[in-house]
N, C-alpha and C positions, 0 to 999 in steps of 0.2 A: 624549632627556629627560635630566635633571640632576636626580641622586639623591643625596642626605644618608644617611651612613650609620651608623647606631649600633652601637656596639660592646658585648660582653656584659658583664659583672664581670668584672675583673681583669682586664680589655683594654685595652688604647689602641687609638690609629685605626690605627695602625703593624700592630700584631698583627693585630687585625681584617681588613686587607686581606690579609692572606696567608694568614688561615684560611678566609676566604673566596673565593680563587683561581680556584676553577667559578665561578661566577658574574661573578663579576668583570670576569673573562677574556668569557665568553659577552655581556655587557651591553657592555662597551667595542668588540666584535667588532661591534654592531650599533648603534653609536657614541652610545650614550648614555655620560655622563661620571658618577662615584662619584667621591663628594669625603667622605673618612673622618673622624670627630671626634672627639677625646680625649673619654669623660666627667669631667663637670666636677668630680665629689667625687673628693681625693684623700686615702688611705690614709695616715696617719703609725705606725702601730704594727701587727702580725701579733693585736694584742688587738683590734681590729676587724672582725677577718673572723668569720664567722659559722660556721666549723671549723677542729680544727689543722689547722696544716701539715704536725707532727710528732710523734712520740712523744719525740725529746731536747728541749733548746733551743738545742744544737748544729744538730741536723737544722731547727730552723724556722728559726733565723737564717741559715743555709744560703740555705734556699729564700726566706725572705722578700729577703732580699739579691737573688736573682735577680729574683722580682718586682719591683723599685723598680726595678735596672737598665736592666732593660727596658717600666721607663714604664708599668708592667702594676697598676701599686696605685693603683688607679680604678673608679667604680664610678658609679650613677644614684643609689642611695641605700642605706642599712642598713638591718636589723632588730636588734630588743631585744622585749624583754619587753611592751614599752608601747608600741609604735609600728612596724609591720614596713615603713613607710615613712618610715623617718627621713630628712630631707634633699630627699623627695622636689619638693617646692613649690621651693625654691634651685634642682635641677635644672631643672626645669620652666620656670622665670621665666629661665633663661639660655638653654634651648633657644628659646624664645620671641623672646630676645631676638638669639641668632645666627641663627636665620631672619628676623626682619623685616631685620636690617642687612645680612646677606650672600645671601640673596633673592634671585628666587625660585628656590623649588624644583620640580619636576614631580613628585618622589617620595622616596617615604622609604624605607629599610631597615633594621631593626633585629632583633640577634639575642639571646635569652634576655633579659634586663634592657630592653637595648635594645629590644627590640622591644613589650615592655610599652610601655617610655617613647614608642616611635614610635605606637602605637595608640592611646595618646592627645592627642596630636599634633595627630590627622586631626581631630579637631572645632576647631580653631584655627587649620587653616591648608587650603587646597584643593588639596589634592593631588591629582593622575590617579591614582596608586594608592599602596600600601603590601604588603612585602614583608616577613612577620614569620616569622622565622625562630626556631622552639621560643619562642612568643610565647604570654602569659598576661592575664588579667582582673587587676584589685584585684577579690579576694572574700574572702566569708565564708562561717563555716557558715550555713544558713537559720535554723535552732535551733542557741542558742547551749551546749543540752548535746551536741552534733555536737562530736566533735575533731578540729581543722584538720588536723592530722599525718595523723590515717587517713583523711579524705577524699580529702587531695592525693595521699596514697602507696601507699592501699591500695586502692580504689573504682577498678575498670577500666572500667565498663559506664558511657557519656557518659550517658544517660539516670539514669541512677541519680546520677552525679556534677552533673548537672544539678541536677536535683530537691531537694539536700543543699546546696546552693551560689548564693548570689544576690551583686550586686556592692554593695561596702562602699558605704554611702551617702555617704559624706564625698565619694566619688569619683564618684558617679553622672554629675557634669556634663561630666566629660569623655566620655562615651562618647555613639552614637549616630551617626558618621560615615554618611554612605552613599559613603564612599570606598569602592572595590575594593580589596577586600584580599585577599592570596596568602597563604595560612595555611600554611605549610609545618615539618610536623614530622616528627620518630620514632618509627617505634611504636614503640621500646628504650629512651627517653630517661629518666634515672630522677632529674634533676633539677628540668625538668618537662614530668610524666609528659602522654600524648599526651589524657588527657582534659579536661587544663587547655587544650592549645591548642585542641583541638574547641568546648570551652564558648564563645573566641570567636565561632561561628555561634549564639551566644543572642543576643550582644550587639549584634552589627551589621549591618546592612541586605544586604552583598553583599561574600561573603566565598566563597571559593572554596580550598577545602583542598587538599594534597597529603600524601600519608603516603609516609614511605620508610623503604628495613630501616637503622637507624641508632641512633643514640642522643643526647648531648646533644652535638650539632656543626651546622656547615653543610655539608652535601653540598656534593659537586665531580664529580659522577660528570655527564660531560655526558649521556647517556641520559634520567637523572632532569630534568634541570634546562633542558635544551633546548625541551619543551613550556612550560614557567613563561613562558622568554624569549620564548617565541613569543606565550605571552598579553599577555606586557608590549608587543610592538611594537602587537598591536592594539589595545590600548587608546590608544596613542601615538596612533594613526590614527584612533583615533573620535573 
């Protein structure tokens, strides 16, 4: 199969492929091809990220300098105050557009950011599966005196987080695939927490999780990740 890979916040496809090395490795071993893609919003200022970098602005210019270096000041889209999807649609219309021209694809992967932006994806393009790694909904609180911050951050029990939480209507039309999706998170991940990527089994038809001891990464530990690849060839075969 031939797999499209998304990368997280402040990834390029460069970085993404070496953070993702278990897999990588495992998927090319059983000769499916990953082909990595820059996200397409690019960072001009350290005032667009969404935390410091630093406590000086010796120490951020520092680090932000590193970032750019390394092609790492990219992202799917922003938050602010008014929009926690800024940019998102521009994204969206270029992924759209590098899949129909550089086509087809057999599957998608995408991790944090990415892997939002790959789940929605899967209602626009027919994929054999999707591999979403520490992957989330667009949601809201159900009731809007619900606060977002302590739903996402503090509410551990997925039933509870369920119940507290429905998908932004703006966005409802993307969602609905009955592509095969490998829902694979952390239960340690505190960027986002493993109840956000559960809630995806509200959203879609045939989703199939894995939890592993971890936090906001992509495992490489072949043990973990060896069942995954083994689900991916079967579905190759079916």
């Amino acid at each position: 199969m031939r797999f499209l890979v998304l990368p997280g916040y402040l990834q390029s496809g460069k970085t993404s492929a070496e953070k993702s090395s278990g897999i990588r490795k495992l998927l090319k071993k059983a000769n499916h091809e990953l082909e990595y893609i820059d996200p397409p919003r690019v960072l001009s200022s350290p005032s667009e990220l969404a935390f410091k970098l630093g406590d000086t602005q010796e120490e951020i210019d520092s680090k932000w300098q590193n970032i750019v270096d390394a092609n790492n000041n990219r992202c799917w889209w922003l938050a602010n105050d008014t929009n926690p999807y800024l940019g998102f649609v521009e994204s969206y219309n270029h992924m759209v557009k590098h899949i129909t021209e550089n086509g087809p694809y057999d599957g998608i992967i995408g991790f944090s950011q990415g892997a939002g932006m790959s789940l929605i994806l899967l209602q626009q393009f027919n994929f054999k599966v999707c591999l979403s790694f520490s992957g989330f909904c667009f949601t809201l609180p159900s009731d809007p005196s619900y606060d977002k911050v302590n739903i996402n951050y503090q509410i551990e029990d997925p039933e509870e987080y369920k119940s507290k939480n429905m998908l932004n209507d703006e966005y409802k039309k993307y969602y609905g695939s009955d592509t095969p999706i490998l829902n694979i998170y952390g239960n340690n991940d505190n960027l986002v927490p493993r109840v956000r990527s559960i809630f995806i089994e509200s959203v879609f038809k045939n989703v199939e999780s894995y939890e592993f001891e971890g936090g906001h990464m992509m495992p490489n530990k072949k043990p973990f990740l060896a069942p995954i690849v083994e689900r991916v060839n079967s579905i190759d075969k079916s």
